[in-house]
N, C-alpha and C positions, 0 to 999 in steps of 0.2 A: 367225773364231771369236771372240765374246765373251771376255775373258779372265774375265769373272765369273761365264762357264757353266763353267768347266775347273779341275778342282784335281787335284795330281799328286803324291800323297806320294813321295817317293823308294825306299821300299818297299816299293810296289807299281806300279811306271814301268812296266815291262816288262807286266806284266799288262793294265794301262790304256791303252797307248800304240798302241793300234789301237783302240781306245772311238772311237765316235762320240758319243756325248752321258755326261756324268758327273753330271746335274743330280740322281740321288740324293742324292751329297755334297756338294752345292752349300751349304756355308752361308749364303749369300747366300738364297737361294731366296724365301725366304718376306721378305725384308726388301724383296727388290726388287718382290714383288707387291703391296706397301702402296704404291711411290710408281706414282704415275699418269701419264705422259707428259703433257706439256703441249699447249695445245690450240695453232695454229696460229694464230698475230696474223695481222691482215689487213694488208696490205700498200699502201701507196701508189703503191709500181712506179715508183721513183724513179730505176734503171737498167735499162736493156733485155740481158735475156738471149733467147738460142734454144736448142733441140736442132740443133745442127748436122750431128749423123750419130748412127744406133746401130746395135752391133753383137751381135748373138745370138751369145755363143760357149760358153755351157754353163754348168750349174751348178755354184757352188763347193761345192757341199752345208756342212762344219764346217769347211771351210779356207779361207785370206786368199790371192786372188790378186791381186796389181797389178799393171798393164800396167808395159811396159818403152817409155818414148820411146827410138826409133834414129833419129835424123835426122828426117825427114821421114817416118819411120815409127811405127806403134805395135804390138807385138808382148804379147798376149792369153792367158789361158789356163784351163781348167778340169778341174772335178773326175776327169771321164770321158776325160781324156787328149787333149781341144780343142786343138790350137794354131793360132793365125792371124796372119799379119801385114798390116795393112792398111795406107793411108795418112792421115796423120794429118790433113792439113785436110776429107778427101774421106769418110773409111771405105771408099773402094776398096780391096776382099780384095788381096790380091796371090797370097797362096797357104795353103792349112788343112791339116793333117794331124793324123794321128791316132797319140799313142803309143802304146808298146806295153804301157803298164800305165796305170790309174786315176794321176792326179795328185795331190801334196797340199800343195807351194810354188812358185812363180815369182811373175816370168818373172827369173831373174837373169841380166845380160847386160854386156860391155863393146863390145858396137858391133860384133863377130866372134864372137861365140859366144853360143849361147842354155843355159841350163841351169835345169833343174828338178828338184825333188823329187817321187820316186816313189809307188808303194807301198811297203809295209816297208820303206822306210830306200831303195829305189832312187835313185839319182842320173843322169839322163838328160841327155844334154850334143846341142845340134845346130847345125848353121853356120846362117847368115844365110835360108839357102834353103830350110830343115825337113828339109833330110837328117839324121839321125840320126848319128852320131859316136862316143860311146862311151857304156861305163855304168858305174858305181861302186855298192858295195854299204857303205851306212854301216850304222854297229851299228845303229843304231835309228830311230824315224821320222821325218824330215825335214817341219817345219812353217816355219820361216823360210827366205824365198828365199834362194838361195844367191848371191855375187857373184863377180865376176870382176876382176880388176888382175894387171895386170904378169905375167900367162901364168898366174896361180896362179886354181882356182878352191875358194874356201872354201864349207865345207860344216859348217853345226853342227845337231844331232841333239839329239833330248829329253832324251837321256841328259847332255845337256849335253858333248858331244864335240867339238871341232872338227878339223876335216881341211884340209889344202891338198893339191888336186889339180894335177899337170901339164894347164893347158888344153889341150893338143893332143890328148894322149894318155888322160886320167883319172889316171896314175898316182899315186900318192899320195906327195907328199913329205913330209909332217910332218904330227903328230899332237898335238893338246892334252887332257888331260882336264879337268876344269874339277869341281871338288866342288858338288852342289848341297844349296842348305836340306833341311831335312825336308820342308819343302812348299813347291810350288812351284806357279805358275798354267800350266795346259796352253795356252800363246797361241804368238805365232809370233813371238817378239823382233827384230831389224834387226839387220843389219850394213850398214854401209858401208865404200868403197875411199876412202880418202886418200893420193894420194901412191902413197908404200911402204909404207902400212900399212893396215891392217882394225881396226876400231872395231865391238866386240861390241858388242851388249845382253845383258846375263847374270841370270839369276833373283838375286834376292837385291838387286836394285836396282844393280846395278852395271855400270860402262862398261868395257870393256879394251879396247888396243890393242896388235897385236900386228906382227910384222917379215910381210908377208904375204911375203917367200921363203924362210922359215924357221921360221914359227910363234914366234918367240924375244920374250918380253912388252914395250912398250916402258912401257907406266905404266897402272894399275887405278886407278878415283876410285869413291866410292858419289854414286850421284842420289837413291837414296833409304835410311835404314837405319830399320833392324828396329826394330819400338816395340811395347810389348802382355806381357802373361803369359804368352796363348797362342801356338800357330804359329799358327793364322789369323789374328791380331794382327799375326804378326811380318809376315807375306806382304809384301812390296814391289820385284814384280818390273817392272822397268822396260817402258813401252807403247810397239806403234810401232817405228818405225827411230829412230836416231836421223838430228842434220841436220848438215850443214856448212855454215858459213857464213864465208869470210875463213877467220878463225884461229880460230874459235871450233867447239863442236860442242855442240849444245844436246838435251837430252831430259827426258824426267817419268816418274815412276815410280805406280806404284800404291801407295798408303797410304806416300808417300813425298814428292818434292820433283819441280819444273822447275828448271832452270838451266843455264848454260853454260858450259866448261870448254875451256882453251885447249887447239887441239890438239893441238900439240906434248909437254906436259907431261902434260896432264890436270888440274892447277891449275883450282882454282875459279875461275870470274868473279864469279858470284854465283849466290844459289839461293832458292827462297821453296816454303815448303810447297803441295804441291796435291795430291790423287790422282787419276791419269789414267791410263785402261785402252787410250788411245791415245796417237798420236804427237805431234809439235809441229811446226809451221810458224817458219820465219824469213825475214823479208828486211831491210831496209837498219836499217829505226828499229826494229821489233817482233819479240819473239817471241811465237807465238800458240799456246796451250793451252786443250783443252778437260778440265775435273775427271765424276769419275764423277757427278757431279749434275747434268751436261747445262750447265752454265756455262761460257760462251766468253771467255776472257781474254787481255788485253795487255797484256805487259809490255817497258820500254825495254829494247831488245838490248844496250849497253853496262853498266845499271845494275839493271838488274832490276825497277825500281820500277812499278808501276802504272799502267798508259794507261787500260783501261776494262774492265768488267767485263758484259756480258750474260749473264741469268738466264734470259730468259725460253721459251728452248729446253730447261726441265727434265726431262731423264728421257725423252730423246728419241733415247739409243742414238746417239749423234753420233760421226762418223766424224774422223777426223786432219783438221784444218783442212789450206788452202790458200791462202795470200797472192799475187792475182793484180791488179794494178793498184791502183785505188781500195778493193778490194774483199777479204774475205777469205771464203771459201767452205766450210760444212760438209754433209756428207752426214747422214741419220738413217734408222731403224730403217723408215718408212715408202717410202724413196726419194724423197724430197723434196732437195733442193739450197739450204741456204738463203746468201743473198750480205749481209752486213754490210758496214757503212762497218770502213775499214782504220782508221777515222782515230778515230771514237766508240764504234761497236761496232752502230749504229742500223743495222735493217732497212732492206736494196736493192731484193730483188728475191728470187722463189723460182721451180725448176726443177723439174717431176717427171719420174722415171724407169722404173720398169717397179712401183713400189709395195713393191718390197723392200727389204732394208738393203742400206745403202751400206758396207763392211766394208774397202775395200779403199783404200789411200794414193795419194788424187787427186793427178794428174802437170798438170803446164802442157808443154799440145803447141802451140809455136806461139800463134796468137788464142784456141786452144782449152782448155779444161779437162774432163781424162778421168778417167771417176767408171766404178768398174766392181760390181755390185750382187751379193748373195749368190744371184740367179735367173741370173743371166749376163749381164744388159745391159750392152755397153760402150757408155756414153753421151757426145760430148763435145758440151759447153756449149759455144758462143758469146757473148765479154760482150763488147756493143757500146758 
């Protein structure tokens, strides 16, 4: 889901919080019908990509699902309660079943447990094999996948609630409530496992990290803070999962900032304004950001400072980049693939997929790169 189709007063959450589409209150709406997607540059075809495999596994219809790499696996999922696991150089099924309710986050997983978010708040947990396991009932609707560390599996809800669950069992060992703004963007924030800990993304622009065997805070930083007279002014709730990288953890916020923040402390490294309705890529030299203007940007991972800036994907609904080789790869609104220099920012090479948005945070399987579409195609590319 767009987070600039979704707005979520806190006053009316509960009401809203099973909406499929809110584009009446969209203030956005009409701003975003003036700009025009950009038209497609033609290419020189200066690196060889392929469709190495794809798989049909259902539609996400308003919700972000990402595959899960397990090994030599890749484990998939959809709106209508799809699950598959294939293999990841191949897309040989290995085995699909069906839950027992509609879906609306995954795939979250530590390599022994699959778990996803339900209907109304359901929490559906299964082993490696698709047998089913247990189930938890959160307060409210489950839009970010849930993760797994250290036995514990966390679970955070629109209501801004987070849960630690006993992996084995579901039982629930702690509990956070978390205050949110007045208004907030209906999107599906990230968490990730460090360690022994869980690193939120939380409405209001902000990172937490939290003891994942205890729920007990270890350090809160903002990515982005609130600016404007009004609340749709203030909005700046963070895009995307955040990333680890070494010691750092990097992310970008909407109508807010990118930067990275040690992670131990939550200490700033550095931070440069941008607004970004998705997530960020990082590897050794760069961190890679795309801003709600369809602008793909690098910046030095130690200093923040500026590598290179490509524009000319404007308004093209651009999915969380991917730093894969030479190459840094984004998904757009069309299901197009497109592959830039790591190094300038210059046109590679482009991929098409089933022709719908690419919504979901492309994984590196292997040789492969897995791009999954809001129609259901799991696509992995090949960059030779």
């Amino acid at each position: 889901m767009r987070i600039t189709q979704k707005l979520v007063g806190a006053g009316v959450l509960a009401l809203v919080a099973g909406c499929s589409t809110l584009n009446s209150i969209n203030p956005f709406a009409s701003k975003a019908k003036g700009n025009q997607p950009a038209p497609l540059v033609e290419l020189k075809g200066s690196m060889a990509v392929r469709t190495a495999w794809k798989l049909d596994i259902g539609k996400a219809e308003d919700f972000v699902f990402t595959p899960a790499v397990i090994g030599n696996t890749i484990v998939a999922a959809s709106a209508d309660g799809a699950i598959a696991r294939v293999e990841s150089a191949t897309g040989r099924q290995l085995w699909r079943v069906k839950s027992e309710t509609p879906l609306t986050a995954g795939v979250g997983s530590d390599g022994n447990l699959l778990v996803f978010g339900g209907h109304k708040g359901t929490v559906l947990a299964f082993d490696m094999d698709g047998k089913a396991m247990w189930k938890y009932q959160a307060s409210s609707e489950v839009l970010s996948s849930p993760v797994v560390g250290q036995g514990i599996v966390v679970v955070r809800s629109v209501d801004n609630r987070i849960v630690g669950l006993d992996a084995k069992t579901g039982e629930q060992k702690w509990i956070v409530q978390r205050v949110s703004p007045p208004l907030t963007l209906r999107n599906a924030p990230g968490m990730i496992v460090v360690d022994k800990d869980v690193i939120i993304a939380q409405p209001g622009g902000k990172l937490i990290s939290l003891l994942l065997a205890t729920g007990a805070p270890r350090w809160e930083v903002a990515v982005g803070e609130a600016r404007g007279a009004t609340e749709l002014e203030r909005v700046t709730d963070i895009g995307g999962t955040p990333v680890l990288f070494e010691d750092q953890v990097c992310a970008a916020a909407y109508q807010g900032r990118v930067g990275c923040f040690d992670v131990a402390t939550g200490a700033a490294r550095w931070n440069k304004d941008l607004s970004s309705e998705v997530g960020v890529s990082v590897d050794q030299r760069f961190v890679f950001a795309v801003d709600d203007k369809g602008a793909v940007s690098a910046f030095d991972r130690e200093s923040g400072a500026s590598a290179w800036k490509n524009d000319k994907l404007g308004y093209r609904r651009l999915s969380t980049p991917v730093s894969y080789g030479r190459a840094v790869a984004v998904g757009d609104y069309q299901g197009y693939i497109h592959f830039l220099s790591r190094e300038d920012g210059s046109f590679l090479a482009r991929a098409a997929t089933d022709g719908s948005p690419v919504i979901s945070v492309p994984q590196v399987a292997g040789s492969n790169l897995i791009f999954q579409t809001q129609s259901g195609t799991v696509t992995a590319i090949a960059v030779e």
